[in-house]
C-alpha positions as CSV (number, residue, x, y, z in Angstrom):
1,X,111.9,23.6,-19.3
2,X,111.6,27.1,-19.4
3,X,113.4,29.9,-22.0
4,X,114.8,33.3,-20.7
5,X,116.7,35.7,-22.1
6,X,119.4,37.5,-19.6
7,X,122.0,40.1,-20.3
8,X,125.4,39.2,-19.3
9,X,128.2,42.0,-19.6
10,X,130.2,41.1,-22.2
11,X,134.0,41.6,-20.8
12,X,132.5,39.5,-18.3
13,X,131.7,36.7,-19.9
14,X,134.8,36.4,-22.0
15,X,136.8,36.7,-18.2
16,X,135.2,33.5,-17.5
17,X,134.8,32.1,-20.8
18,X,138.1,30.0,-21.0
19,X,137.2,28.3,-17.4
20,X,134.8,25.9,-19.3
21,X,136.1,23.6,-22.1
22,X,133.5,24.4,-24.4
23,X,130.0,26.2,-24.4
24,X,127.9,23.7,-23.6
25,X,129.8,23.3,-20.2
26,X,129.5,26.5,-19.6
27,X,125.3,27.0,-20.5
28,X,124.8,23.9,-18.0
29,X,126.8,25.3,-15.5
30,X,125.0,28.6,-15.6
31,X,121.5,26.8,-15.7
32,X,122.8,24.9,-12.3
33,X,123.6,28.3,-10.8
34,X,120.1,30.2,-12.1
35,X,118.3,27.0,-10.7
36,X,119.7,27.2,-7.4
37,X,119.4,30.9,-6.9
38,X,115.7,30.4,-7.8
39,X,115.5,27.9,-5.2
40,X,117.1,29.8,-2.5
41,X,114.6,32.9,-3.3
42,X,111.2,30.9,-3.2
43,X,112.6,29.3,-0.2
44,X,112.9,32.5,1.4
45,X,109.7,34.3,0.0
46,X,107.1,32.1,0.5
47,X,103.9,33.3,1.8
48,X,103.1,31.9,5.1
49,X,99.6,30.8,5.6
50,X,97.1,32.8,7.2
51,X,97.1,31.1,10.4
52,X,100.5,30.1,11.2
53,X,100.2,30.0,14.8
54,X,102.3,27.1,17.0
55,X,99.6,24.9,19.0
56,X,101.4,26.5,22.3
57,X,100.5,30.4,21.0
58,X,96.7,29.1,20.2
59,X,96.3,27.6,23.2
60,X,97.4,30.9,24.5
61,X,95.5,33.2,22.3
62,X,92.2,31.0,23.2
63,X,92.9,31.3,26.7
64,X,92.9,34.5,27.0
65,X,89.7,35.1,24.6
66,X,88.5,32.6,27.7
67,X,89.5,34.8,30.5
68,X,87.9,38.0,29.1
69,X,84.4,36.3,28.8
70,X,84.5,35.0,31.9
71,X,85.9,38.5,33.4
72,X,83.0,40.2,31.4
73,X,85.7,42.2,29.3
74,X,85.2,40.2,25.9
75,X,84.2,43.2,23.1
76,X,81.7,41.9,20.5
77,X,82.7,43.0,17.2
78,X,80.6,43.6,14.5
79,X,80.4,40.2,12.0
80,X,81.3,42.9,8.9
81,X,84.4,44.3,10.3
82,X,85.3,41.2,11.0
83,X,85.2,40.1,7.6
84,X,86.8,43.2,6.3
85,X,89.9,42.8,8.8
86,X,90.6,39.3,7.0
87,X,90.1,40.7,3.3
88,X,92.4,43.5,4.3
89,X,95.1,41.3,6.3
90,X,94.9,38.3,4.3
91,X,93.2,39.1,0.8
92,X,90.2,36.7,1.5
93,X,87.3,38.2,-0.3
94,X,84.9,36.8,2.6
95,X,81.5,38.6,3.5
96,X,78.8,38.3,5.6
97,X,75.6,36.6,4.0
């Protein structure tokens, strides 16, 4: 288990004080609640990985790419800014050797 310290506002706290029959009570309770609220935020901030594209939108992405070689409209783009578009987008510290 971890140990934090957090401010609660004083007038507060004794407002809700005589809800729980004793302290201990009331520091488990309060745990529960700084535990779930933790939950809910990693939940919601978790980095998505760098590829996080549905089979359906690869297959699309991949036929296109397709398409524009076969069309003759394909660019070539240089190997280096290649690699510097994934260090900058996704923090990859990737290079050409």
């Amino acid at each position: 288990m971890c140990t934090r310290t957090i401010h609660i506002n004083d007038s507060l706290m004794e407002q809700v004080r005589p809800m729980f029959p004793n302290d201990d009570v009331l520091q488990r309770w309060l745990e529960q609640q700084m535990e779930s609220i933790l939950m809910n935020y990693s939940a919601q901030h978790k980095p998505k990985p760098p590829c996080s594209y549905t089979d359906e939108e690869m297959y699309a992405i991949v036929k296109e790419r397709l398409q524009s070689l076969e069309k003759g409209t394909a660019e070539l783009v240089d190997g280096e800014e290649v690699f510097s578009q994934i260090r900058k987008r996704y923090g990859f510290k990737a290079s050409v050797t």
